[in-house]
C-alpha positions as CSV (number, residue, x, y, z in Angstrom):
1,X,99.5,95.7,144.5
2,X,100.0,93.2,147.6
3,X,100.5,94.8,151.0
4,X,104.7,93.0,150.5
5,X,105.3,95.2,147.8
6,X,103.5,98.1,148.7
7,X,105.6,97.9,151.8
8,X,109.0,96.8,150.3
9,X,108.2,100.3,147.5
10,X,108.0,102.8,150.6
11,X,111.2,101.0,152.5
12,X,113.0,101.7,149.1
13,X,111.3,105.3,148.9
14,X,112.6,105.9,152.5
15,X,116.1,104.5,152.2
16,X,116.6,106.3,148.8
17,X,115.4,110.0,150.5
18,X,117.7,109.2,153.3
19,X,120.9,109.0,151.1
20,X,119.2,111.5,149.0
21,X,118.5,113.6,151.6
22,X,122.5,113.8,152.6
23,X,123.5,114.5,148.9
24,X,121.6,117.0,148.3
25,X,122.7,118.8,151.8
26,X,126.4,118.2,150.3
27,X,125.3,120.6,147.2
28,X,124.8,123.6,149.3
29,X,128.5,123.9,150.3
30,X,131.1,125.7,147.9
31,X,134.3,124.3,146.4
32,X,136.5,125.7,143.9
33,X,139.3,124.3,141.7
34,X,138.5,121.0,143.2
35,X,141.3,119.2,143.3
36,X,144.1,121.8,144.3
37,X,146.3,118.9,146.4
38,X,146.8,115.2,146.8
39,X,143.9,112.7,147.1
40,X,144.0,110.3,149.6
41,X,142.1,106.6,148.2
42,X,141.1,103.7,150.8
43,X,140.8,100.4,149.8
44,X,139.2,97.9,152.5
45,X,141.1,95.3,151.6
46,X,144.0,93.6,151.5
47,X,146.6,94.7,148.7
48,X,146.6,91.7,145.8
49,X,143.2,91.2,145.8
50,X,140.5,92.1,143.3
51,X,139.2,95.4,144.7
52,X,143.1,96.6,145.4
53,X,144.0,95.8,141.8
54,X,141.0,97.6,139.9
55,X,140.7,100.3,142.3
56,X,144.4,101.0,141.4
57,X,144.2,101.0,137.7
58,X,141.2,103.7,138.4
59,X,143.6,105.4,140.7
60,X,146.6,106.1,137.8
61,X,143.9,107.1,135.3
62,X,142.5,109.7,138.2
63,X,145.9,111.3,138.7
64,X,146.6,112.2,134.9
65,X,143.1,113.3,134.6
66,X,143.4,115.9,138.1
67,X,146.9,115.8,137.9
68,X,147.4,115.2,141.3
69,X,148.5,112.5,143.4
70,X,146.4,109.8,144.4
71,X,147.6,107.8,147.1
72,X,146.2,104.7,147.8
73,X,146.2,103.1,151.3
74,X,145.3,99.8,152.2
75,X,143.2,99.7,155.4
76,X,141.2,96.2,155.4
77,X,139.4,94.6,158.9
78,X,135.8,93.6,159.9
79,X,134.6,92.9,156.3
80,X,136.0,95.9,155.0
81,X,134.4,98.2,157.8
82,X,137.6,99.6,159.4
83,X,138.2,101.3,155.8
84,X,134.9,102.9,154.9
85,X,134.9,104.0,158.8
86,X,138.1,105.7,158.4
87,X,136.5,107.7,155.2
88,X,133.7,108.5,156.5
89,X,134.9,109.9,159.6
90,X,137.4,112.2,157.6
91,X,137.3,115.7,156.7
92,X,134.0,116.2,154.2
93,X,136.5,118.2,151.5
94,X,136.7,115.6,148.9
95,X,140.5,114.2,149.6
96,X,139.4,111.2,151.3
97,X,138.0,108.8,149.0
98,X,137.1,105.8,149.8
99,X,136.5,102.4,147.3
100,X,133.2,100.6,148.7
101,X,131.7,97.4,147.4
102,X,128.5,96.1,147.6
103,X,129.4,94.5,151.0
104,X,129.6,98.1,152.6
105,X,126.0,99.1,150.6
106,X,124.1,96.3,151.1
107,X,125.5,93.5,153.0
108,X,127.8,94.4,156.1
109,X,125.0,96.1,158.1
110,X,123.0,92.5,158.3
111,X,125.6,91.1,160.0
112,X,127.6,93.0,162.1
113,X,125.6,93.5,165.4
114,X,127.9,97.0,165.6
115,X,128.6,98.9,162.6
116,X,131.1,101.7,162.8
117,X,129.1,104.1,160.2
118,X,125.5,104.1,158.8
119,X,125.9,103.5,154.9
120,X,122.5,105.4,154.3
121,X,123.6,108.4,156.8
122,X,127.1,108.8,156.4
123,X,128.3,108.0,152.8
124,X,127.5,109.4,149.4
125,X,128.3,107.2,146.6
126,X,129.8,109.7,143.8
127,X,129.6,107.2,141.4
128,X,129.9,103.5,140.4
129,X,133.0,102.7,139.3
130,X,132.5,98.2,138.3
131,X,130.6,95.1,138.4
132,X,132.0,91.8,137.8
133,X,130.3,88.0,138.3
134,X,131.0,85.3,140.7
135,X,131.9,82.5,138.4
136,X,131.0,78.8,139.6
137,X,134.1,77.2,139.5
138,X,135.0,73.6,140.1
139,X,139.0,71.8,140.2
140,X,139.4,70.3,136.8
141,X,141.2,67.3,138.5
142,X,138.9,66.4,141.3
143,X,135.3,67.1,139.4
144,X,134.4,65.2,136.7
145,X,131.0,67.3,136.0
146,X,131.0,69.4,132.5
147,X,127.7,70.9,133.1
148,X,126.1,72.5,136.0
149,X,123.0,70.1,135.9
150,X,125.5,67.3,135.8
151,X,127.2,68.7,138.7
152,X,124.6,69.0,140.7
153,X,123.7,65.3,140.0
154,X,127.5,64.6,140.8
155,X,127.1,66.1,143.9
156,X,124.1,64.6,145.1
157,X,125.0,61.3,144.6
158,X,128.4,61.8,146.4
159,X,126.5,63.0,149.1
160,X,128.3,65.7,151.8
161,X,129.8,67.9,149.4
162,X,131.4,71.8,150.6
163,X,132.1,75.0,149.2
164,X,134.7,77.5,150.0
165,X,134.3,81.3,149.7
166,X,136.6,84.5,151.0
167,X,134.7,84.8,154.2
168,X,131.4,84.3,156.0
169,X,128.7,87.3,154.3
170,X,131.1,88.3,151.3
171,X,128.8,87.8,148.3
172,X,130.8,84.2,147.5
173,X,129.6,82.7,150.7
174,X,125.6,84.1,150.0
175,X,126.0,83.4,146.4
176,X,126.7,79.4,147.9
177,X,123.8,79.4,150.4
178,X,121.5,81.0,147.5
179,X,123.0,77.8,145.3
180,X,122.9,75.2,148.3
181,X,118.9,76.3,149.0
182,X,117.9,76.4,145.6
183,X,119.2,72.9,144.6
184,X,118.8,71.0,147.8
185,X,122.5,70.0,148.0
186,X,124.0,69.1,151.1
187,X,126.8,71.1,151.1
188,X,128.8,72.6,153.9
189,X,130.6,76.2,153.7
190,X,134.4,76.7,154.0
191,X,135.6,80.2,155.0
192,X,138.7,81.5,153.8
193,X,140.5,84.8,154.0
194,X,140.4,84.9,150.1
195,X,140.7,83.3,147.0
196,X,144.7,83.0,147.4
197,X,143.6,80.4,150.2
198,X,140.7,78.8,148.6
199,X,142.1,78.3,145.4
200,X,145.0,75.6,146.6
201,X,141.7,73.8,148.8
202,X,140.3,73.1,145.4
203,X,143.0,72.5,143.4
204,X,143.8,69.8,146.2
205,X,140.5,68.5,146.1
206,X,140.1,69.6,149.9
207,X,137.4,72.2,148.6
208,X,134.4,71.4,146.2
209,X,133.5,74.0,144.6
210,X,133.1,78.3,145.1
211,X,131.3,80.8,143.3
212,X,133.2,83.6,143.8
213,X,134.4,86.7,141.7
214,X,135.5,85.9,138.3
215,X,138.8,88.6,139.1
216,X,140.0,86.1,141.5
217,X,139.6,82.6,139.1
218,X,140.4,84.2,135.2
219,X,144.3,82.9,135.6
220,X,143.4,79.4,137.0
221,X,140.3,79.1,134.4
222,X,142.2,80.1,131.6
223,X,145.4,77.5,132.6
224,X,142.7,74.9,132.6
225,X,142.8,74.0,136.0
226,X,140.0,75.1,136.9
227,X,136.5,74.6,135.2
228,X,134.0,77.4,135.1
229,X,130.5,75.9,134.6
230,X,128.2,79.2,135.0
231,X,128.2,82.8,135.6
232,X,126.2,84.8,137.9
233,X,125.6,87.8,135.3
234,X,122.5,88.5,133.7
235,X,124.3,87.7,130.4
236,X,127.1,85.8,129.5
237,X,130.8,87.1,130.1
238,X,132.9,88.6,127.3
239,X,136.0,87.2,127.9
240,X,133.8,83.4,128.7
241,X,131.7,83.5,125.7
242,X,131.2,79.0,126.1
243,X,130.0,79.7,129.9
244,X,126.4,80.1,130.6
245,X,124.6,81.8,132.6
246,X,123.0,80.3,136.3
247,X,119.7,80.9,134.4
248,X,120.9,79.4,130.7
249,X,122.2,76.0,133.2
250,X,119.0,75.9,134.8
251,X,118.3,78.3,137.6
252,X,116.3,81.3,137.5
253,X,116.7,84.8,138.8
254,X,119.8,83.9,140.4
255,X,121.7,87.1,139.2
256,X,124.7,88.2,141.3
257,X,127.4,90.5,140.5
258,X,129.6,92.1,142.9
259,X,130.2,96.3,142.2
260,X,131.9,98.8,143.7
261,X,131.5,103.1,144.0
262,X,134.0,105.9,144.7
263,X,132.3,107.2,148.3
264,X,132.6,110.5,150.1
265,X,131.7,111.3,153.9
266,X,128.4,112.7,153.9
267,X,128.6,116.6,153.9
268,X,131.3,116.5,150.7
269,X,130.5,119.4,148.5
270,X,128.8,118.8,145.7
271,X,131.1,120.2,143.1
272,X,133.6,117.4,144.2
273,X,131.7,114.8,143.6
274,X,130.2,116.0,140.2
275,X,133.5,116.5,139.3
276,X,134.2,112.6,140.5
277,X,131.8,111.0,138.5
278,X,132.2,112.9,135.2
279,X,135.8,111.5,135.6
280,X,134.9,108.1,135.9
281,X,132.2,108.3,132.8
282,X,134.8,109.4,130.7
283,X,136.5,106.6,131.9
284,X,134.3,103.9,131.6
285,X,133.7,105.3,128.3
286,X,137.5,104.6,127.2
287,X,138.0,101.2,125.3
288,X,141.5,100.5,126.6
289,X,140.6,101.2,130.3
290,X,137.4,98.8,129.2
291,X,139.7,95.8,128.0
292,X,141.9,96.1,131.1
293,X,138.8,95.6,133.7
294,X,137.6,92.7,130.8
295,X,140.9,90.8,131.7
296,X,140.7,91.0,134.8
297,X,137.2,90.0,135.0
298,X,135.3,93.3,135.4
299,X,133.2,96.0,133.6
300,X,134.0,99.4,134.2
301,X,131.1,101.2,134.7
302,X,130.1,104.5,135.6
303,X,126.6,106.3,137.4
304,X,125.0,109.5,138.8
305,X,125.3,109.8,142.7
306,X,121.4,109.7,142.5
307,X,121.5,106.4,140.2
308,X,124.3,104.5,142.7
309,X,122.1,105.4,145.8
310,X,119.2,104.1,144.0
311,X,120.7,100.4,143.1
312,X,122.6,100.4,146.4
313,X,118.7,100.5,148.1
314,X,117.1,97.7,145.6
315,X,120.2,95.9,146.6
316,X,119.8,96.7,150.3
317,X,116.4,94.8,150.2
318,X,117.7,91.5,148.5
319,X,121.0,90.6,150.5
320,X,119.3,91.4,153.9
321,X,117.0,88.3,152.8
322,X,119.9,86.3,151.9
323,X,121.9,87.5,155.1
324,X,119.0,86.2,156.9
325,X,118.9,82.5,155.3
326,X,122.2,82.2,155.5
327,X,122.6,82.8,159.7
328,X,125.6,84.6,159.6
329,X,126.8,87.1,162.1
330,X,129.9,88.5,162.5
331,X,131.5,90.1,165.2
């Protein structure tokens, strides 16, 4: 074994013990009849978006299954920070729950020179709740490539070409750099506050091309106004059967999906968040919750705390690289 992954196994070992570490500390605390009031869900986001809409349909489900209340509050800023700070600096009883993504796990604390909670120290993922691809999407008007290879050949002979994505470091905007570097194009990124924005800079022709979440595109590819010409999954998609994979067109190991986990403040006793994630398996088991997320251009999914901690780490490691060739910071 080379002395790079001798040392990239004991950074995982450490960061996994770490999180570990806190979840096991959370199992020595009692709880019973967990949950005996409301539940309070955060969503880091803006209400409308991808994460609002998912995390809500999980929400309803939730409230029939406890039969409590679960209300959902909206509290986006800094890349989704200002939520997960306001869950993980609440009460460690299990009625503040908060709706993390893999920006909060893996990404956020590469670029923000202050972060307003440690995502190793002060969370515990209960459980993984979805994954869905960024889909590479182009304006059906304004592109005239079918194919990704013949896009990229479009794109190079029309020289400066620019991609948009929901904001600097969201997994859109690193899934572009990883595309830009890997191709050679000379391609400029576009921030916008989210797809709603982006959407009418490519359908205008102001805005090449994005690979953000599938979620966000599904209407506009399924109206035919926008073409999708490869997904970032390991396989294809369900619901886009025709549409390859980055591999299939041509690029290896270039698999991205965005997910998301139910977290808890560190210190959350363990019988809570057992109780959590046995929830959302029976969830993720159920075939009409499954065809809702397929619509909107997600898999629900569903994890041990131990297993989310452990992805969350082996993520960790491949978006700081990515965070790194992109430049970004954020303030």
């Amino acid at each position: 074994m080379s002395s790079q992954n001798k040392a990239f196994n004991r950074r995982f070992f450490l960061q996994s013990a770490a999180a570990t570490g806190a979840l096991i500390a959370a199992g020595t605390r009692a709880q019973a009849a967990w949950p005996d009031h409301n539940i309070r869900l955060i969503i880091p986001y803006p209400a409308g978006g991808s994460t609002d809409v998912l995390a809500r349909i999980l929400a309803d489900r939730l409230k029939d299954m406890f039969n409590q209340s679960i209300v959902v509050e909206n509290r986006p800023g800094a890349g989704g920070n200002i939520g997960i700070a306001t869950v993980t600096s609440s009460a460690p009883d299990g009625y503040t729950i908060g709706m993390a993504t893999v920006g909060h796990f893996a990404i956020n604390q590469f670029l923000y020179k202050d972060m307003p909670y440690n995502p190793e120290r002060d969370m515990i993922p209960a459980t993984m709740t979805w994954e869905l691809p960024n889909v590479f999407v182009v304006a059906t008007d304004h592109v005239p490539a079918r194919t990704l290879a013949e896009f990229i050949a479009w794109a190079k002979q029309r020289g400066k070409t620019n991609f948009g994505s929901p904001g600097v470091g969201t997994s859109p905007h690193l899934s572009g750099v990883m595309f830009v570097n890997r191709t050679g194009l000379d391609a400029v990124h576009v921030p916008f506050r989210g797809a709603a924005q982006t959407i009418p800079a490519m359908l205008s022709g102001d805005v090449t091309f994005a690979i953000d979440n599938l979620a966000s595109y599904s209407p506009q590819i399924q109206s035919g106004k926008m073409r999708a010409l490869a997904v970032t999954s390991a396989q294809r998609w369900p619901t886009l059967p025709d549409v390859p994979t980055l591999e299939q067109a041509g690029l290896k190991d270039f698999v991205v999906t965005s997910w998301a986990a139910f977290v808890v403040p560190a210190g959350t006793p363990r019988a809570a968040i057992d109780r959590l994630a046995a929830a959302m398996k029976t969830l993720a088991a159920d075939a009409d919750l499954q065809k809702r997320f397929q619509v909107a251009g997600a898999r629900c999914i569903a994890s041990t705390p131990e297993e989310a901690i452990a992805y969350a780490a082996k993520e960790r490691a491949m978006w700081k690289d990515v965070v790194a060739l992109s430049g970004a910071k954020a303030d």
